[in-house]
Phi, psi and omega in degrees: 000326175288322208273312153320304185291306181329303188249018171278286167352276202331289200323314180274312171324294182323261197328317172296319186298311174297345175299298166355295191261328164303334154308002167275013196239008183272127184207057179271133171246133197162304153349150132302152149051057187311296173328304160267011158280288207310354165308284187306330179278340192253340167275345175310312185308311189288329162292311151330316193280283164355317185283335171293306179302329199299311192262008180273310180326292201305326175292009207236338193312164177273307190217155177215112179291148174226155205210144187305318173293333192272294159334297170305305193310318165312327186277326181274002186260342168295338131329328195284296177270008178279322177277358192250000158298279205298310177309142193255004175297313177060014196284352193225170160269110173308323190294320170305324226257328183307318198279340181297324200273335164293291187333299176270355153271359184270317177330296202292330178293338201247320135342283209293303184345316197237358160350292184311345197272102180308321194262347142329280201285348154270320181319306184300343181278304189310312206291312178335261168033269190318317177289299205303313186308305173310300167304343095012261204319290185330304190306312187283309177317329161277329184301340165230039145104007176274352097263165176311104132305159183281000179262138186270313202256025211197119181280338175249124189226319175093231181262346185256180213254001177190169166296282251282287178295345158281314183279012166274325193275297181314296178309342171287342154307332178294332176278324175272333154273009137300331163299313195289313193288008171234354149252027196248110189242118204268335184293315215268338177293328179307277187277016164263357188243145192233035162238113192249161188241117189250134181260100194292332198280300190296317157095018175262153166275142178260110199279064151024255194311327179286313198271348176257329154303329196269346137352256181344285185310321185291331178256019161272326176298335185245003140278330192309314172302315167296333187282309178286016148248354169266294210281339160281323151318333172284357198021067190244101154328303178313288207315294209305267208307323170326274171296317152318313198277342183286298165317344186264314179292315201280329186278311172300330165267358160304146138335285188306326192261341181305299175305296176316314165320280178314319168300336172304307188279309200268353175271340195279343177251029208232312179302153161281137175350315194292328189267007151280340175248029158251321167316304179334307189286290196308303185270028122281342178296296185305326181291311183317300167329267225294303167310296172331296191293321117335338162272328164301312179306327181237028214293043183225290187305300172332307165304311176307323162345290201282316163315291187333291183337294189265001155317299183309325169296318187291341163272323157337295194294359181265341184205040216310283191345285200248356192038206206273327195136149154309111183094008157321309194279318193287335196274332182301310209282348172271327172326295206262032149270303172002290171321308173333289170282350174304299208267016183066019179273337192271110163270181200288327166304306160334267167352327190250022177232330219302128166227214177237056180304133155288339173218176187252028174068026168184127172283297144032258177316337171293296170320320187269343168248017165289310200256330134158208143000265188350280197294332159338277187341293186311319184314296192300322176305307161313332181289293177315313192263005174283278218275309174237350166264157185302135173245150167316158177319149170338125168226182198308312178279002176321312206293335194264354167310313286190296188303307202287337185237021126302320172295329196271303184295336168295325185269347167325297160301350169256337222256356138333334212214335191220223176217061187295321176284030171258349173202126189047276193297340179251303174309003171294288162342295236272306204290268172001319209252317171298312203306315185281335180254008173279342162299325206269004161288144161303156178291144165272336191177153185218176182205155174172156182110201171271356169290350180283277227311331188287344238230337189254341193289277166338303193276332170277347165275327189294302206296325189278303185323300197291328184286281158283004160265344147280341210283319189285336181293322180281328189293315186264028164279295175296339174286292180336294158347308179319284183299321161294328138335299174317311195282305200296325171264002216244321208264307172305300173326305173103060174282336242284011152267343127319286168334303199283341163247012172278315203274290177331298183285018148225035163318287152000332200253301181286326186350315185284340185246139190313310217303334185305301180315316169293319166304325199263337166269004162283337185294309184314282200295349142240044169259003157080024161238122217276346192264316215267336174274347201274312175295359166266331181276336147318300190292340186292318189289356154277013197227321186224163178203129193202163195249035154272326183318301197298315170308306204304319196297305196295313198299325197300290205290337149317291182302341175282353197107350207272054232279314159348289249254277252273346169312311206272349166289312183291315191299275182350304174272345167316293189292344186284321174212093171328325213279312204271142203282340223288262172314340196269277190324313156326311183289256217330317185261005167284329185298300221294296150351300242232338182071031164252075133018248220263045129299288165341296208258318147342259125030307186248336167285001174268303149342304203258219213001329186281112176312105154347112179266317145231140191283122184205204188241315195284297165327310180314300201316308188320320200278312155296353170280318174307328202276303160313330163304291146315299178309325180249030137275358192262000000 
């Protein structure tokens, strides 16, 4: 009867876990920004719900392991807020950043409880699999017109807002279902297990365990096959480097290849010097090709990156150490390209790619520069007791060690080129893969006996406390949400006094996110009221910085009279993206409007002097007016 309830327990854990990884087919409308609040929303539900069995379990435990990863996961997450005490950025809601850190420790925690479970830990591989195969499956259907993507401009999409986080989400799956199907030896595996299922009306024995491994391979085979056939149409560069690189590890750790390696290694070092750095050079030449060529396919995009990149650098270095906060970057990074370009460093290429990114495209440079160092570090540790120290003995699941940590070097490596932790599914993904290979650390310390009831009995009353005391905070977050759509569509309608009083009644609740703040003083203002939009858009710019933000503050302060004010907001924004015509034209007809001449034609010959970036009707309107400008001036 225990061993029954036992594997009932698992089963039904495996199915919360698959629920779990299944919010990623959530598209619910209704939301702001649905696709990714309905993520959010849903796995927020199921882990709740999930955090009840993790403490009904937990009270109950025998033993509790505690492993060198679990320790580090304590230390970044105690860093995590520790840093956001000593930094003066304030760019976030402390109350947001506690519950994130619940969330994802009660996850990682509803994992870990069962990490040690050989049928725990293939159940979580099959259902990954099975979700991924579906979001696949999703994926091929829009590419030929069988469903909708979520993009006007883009046929693949999955479930998600662009190809670049589906094909970040899919791929990560490659190495593990390359793994499974290449270290899983079914025959010989078979015939070490004697528990068959015997059918008395046939009077045959069923070989169970044979039928449940070639299970498995059929569904590593057909996804490993839907992902490759969905990612060259998504064209995500990042995923392709992502999955070669998961995949090269997982390959490198066959048997079969193990041997062939060392012989590989011991004939090349067997050649003279010369003739090893000519071997080098041949097999870099094709990789260099290959780089190349991937960088061509987007050479635009790539370049803007590389902008990024090094903006993001230039706010490290002002605060390495402990770094700015959460939510630095959406609040920082337009400003000091401004600077960037201001200070003459941004050259005219630059310029013309240079935009108003939301992440900085590499979690890395995010992490180092929200959090400093510190979490680097902290980062690299994880990485370190993951990757080179030695795991404990062989156990059932030993085999999927290896596998697991090939899916963890794809998304590391896609989260290099994009912003994956920006949503749900991937930050599921990342947390679901510590939590199962932090068993394969040796222990740091264990507990059994009645020292667990002291050490589980507390942490299941905080976790019962914190749990209702989130549940009225999220329910009237997401209503909020709600309501911000609703505004957000009354203001495309040019509802805006609707819009505006719509934005109003969950001000209270949003106050804290930039973007809400820039939507509701763009409403105010065209809704003409302009002193009451300029102090909500003042509160935005501690949270966010965009160079809408910045038109409206010039339109505002235009209309007040405020001509200084509404210039150096238009200058500002002119520098935030050298290439757009927007803010230059706005500066021109504020020069004009204002009786500064020869500003005004300054101004606009500088415009009709400026490279198109995109050819539009709106570019067009611009460039005769400018023309126009000049012409009755002369």
């Amino acid at each position: 009867m225990r061993v029954i309830f036992k594997h009932t327990l698992t089963i039904f854990q495996v199915l919360l876990i698959a629920a779990m990884l299944s919010t990623s087919f959530m598209a619910t409308q209704g939301f702001f920004n649905d696709l990714v609040t309905s993520k959010q929303y849903g796995l927020e539900i199921i882990s709740l719900l999930s955090g009840v069995l993790f403490v009904a379990v937990l009270l109950f435990q025998r033993e509790v392991i505690v492993t060198k990863t679990d320790l580090l996961v304590l230390l970044f997450a105690a860093w995590y807020v520790i840093s956001e005490l000593i930094t003066s950025g304030n760019f976030s809601s402390i109350r947001l950043i506690l519950f994130e850190l619940f969330l994802w420790g009660l996850v990682y925690m509803i994992v870990r409880q069962f990490s040690g479970n050989s049928v725990f830990v293939w159940g979580v591989a099959i259902v990954w699999m099975a979700v991924v195969f579906l979001q696949s499956g999703l994926g091929l259907m829009q590419l030929y017109g069988l469903e909708r993507s979520y993009h006007g401009l883009f046929r693949i999409t999955g479930t998600f807002h662009n190809p670049g986080p589906f094909s970040g989400f899919v791929v990560s799956t490659l190495p593990l279902a390359l793994g499974v199907i290449c270290f899983i030896d079914v025959r010989r595996e078979v015939m070490d297990s004697n528990r068959d299922i015997f059918l008395k009306w046939l009077n045959v024995d069923i070989p169970f365990f044979f039928i449940f491994r070639y299970l498995i391979l059929t569904l590593a085979w057909i996804t490993l096959v839907s992902i490759l056939l969905v990612l060259p149409p998504a064209q995500s560069r990042a995923a392709w480097i992502a999955g070669i690189a998961g995949c090269l590890y997982v390959l490198t750790g066959h048997p079969a290849l193990l041997a062939f390696k060392k012989n590989l290694i011991k004939k090349f070092l067997s050649f003279r010097k010369s003739l090893r750095v000519l071997l080098i050079i041949v097999i870099m030449l094709p990789l260099l090709t290959g780089g190349f060529g991937l960088y061509g396919m987007k050479k635009g995009s790539a370049d803007g990156r590389l902008l990024i990149w090094q903006v993001t650098s230039q706010l490290i270095k002002q605060n390495p150490v402990t770094g700015h906060g959460t939510g630095a970057f959406k609040s920082l990074y337009m400003d000091e390209q401004a600077n960037w370009f201001a200070s003459g460093k941004g050259t005219e290429a630059q310029a013309m790619v240079a935009g108003s990114p939301e992440a900085p495209f590499n979690e890395p440079l995010k992490l180092w520069l929200e959090k400093g160092l510190i979490a680097i570090l902290l980062a690299g540790g994880f990485l370190y007791l993951i990757f080179v120290t030695k795991s404990k003995a062989a156990t059932p699941s030993h085999k999927l060690h290896r596998i697991l940590k090939g899916a963890l070097i794809s998304i590391i490596v896609f989260s290099l080129f994009s912003y994956p932790f920006d949503i749900s599914s991937f930050l599921l993904q990342l947390v679901i893969i510590v939590a199962l290979l932090a068993e394969f650390n040796k222990p740091l310390f264990q507990m059994s006996g009645k020292k667990v009831l002291f050490f589980t009995l507390p942490f299941a009353i905080v976790l019962i406390v914190a749990t209702t005391n989130y549940i009225p905070q999220r329910k009237a977050h997401y209503q909020a949400m709600q309501t911000w759509q609703e505004a957000d569509r009354f203001y495309s309608y040019r509802s805006y006094n609707i819009a505006v009083e719509a934005y109003e009644e969950v001000f209270s609740i949003l106050k804290t996110d930039g973007l809400f703040l820039q939507m509701y003083g763009k409403a105010l203002n065209m809704n003409e009221q302009y002193q009451r939009s300029n102090k909500i858009l003042a509160m935005a710019q501690q949270r966010y910085c965009s160079q809408i933000i910045q038109n409206t503050l010039g339109e505002n302060h235009k209309v007040l009279g405020n001509y200084p004010a509404a210039e150096a907001a238009y200058i500002n924004s002119s520098q935030m993206i050298p290439s757009s015509l927007l803010p230059k034209y706005l500066l021109a007809k504020l020069y004009a409007e204002s009786g500064q001449e020869d500003k005004a034609k300054q101004t606009a010959e500088e415009i009709l002097n400026s490279p198109v970036k995109v050819e539009s009707s709106a570019t067009r309107e611009i460039m005769n007016e400018m023309e126009m400008l000049i012409s009755q001036r002369k």
